[in-house]
C-alpha positions in Angstrom: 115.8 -67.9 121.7 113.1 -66.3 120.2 110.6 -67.2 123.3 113.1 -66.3 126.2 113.6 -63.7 128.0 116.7 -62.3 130.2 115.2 -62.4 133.7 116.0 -58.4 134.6 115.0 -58.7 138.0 118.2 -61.1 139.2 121.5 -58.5 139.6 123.9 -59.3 136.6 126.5 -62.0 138.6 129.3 -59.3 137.3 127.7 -56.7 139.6 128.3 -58.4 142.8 131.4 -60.3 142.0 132.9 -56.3 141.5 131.4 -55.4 144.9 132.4 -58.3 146.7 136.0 -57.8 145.4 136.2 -53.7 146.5 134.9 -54.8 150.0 137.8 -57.6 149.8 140.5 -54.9 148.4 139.0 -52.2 150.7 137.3 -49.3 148.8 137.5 -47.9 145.1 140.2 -49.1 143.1 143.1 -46.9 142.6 142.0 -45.7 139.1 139.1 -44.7 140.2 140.3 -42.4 142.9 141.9 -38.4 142.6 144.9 -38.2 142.8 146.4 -35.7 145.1 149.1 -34.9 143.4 152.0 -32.8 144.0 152.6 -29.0 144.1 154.5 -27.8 141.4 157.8 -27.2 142.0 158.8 -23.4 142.1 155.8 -23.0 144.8 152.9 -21.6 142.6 149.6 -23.8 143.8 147.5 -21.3 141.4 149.8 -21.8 138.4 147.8 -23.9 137.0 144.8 -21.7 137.1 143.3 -20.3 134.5 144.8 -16.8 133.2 142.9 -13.6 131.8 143.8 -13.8 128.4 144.7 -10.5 127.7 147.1 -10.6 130.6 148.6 -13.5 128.9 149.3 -11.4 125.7 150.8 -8.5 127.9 153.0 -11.0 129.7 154.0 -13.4 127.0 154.9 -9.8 124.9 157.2 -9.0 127.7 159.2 -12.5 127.9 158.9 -12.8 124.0 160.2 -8.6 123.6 162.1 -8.0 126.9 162.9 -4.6 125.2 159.4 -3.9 125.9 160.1 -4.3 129.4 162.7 -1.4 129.2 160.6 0.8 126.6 157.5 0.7 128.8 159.1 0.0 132.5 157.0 2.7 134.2 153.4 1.5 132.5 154.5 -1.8 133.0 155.3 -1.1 136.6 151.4 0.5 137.1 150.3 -2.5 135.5 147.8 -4.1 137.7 147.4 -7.8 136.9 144.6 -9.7 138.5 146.7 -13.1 138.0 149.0 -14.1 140.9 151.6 -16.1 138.8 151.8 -13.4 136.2 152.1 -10.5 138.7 155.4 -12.4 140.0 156.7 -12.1 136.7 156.1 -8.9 136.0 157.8 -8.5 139.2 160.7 -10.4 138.3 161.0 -8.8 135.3 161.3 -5.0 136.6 163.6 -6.5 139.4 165.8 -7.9 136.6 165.6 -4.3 134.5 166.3 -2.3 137.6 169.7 -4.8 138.3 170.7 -3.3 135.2 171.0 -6.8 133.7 170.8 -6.5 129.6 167.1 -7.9 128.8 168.1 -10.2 126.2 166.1 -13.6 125.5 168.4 -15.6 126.8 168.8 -13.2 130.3 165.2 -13.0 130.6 164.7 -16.8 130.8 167.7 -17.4 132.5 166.4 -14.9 135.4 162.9 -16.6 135.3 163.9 -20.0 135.6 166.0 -18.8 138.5 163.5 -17.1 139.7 161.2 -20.3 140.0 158.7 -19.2 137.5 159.6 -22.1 134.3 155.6 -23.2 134.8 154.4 -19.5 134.3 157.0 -19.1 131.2 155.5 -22.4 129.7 151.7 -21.8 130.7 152.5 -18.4 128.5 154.1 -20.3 125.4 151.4 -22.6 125.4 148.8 -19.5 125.4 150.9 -17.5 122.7 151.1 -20.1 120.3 147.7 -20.9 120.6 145.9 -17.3 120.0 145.3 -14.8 117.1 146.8 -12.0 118.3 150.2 -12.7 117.2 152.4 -9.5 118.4 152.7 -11.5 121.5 154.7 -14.6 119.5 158.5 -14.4 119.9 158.3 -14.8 115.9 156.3 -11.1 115.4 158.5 -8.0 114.3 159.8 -4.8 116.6 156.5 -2.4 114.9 154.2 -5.2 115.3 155.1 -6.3 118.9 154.7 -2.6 120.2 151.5 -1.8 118.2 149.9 -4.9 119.6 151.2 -4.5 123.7 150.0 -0.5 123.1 146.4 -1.6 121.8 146.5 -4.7 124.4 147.4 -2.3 127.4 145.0 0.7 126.7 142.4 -2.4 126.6 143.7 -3.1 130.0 143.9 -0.1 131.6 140.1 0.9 130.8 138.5 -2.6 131.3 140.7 -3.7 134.3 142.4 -1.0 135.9 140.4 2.1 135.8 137.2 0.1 137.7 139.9 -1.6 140.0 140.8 2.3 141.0 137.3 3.8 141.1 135.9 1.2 143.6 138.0 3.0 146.8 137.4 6.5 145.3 132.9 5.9 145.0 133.7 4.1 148.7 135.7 7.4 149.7 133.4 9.5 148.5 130.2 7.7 150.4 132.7 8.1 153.9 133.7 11.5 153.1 131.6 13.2 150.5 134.6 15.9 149.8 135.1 17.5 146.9 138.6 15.7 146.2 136.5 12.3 146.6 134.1 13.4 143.8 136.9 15.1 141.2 138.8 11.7 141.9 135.6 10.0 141.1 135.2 12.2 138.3 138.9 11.6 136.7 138.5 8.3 136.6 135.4 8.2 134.5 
């Protein structure tokens, strides 16, 4: 053995026995292939992507407190959310306070699941259980919960939704150059 060597330059008889077989079968096996797989159920072909994480804790404190929902209902109806999925839940949400439905637990998930949005509720669990920030967890007491959405939103509003509202007021003031355009520009900063 010690005086042989493999011949490398002859293809390994494994090689073309696979390639032979794939032109027999006709193309990549199955495995091997993407699967194009279905759209979720409730209609949401972005559920799955992936959510800002502090508009995960915002949300999952909302599903997890509903009485948030009812304390904050006007900050949580300016709330602008960048993520589709967890815009329609905030949406369902209000619509559910404003039917004058009591925002229990059991309500809220009731009126989510109805309203098609059981991926969005789990995506949140999932995200809840995984982070630090526990006033989001169903599990975190009344003080704690509000104390963590308060922080989490004024986070929110000056890191998300303050630039979101100065970019038509700069483009305003470069069409118009008033002096509303300019104090709006200024309020904002």
């Amino acid at each position: 053995f010690a005086g042989k060597r493999r011949d490398n330059t002859q293809l390994d008889w494994r090689v073309s026995e696979r390639a032979s077989e794939r032109a027999r079968l006709g193309g990549v096996p199955r495995a091997g292939q993407p699967q194009a797989g279905a759209p979720p159920s409730n209609g949401l072909s972005d559920q799955m992507a992936p959510m800002p994480p502090r508009e995960v804790l915002l949300a999952g404190a909302h599903v997890n407190h509903p009485w948030l929902v009812e304390r904050h209902c006007e900050d949580i109806a300016e709330l602008k959310l960048t993520s589709v999925p967890l815009q329609r839940l905030k949406d369902a949400l209000l619509a559910l306070l404003s039917d004058g439905a009591p925002l229990d637990h059991a309500t809220v998930r009731t009126h989510l699941s109805a309203s098609g949005l059981d991926g969005v509720v789990a995506a949140l669990e999932r995200a809840t259980a995984q982070t630090s920030d526990k006033f989001a967890r169903p599990e975190a007491d009344a003080s704690e919960a509000e104390a963590g959405w308060r922080h989490a939103f004024a986070l929110h509003e000056v890191q998300v939704t303050l630039p979101l509202e100065l970019q038509p007021a700069e483009r305003a003031w470069r069409v118009e150059q008033s002096e509303e355009a300019w104090e709006r520009i200024m309020e904002l900063q």
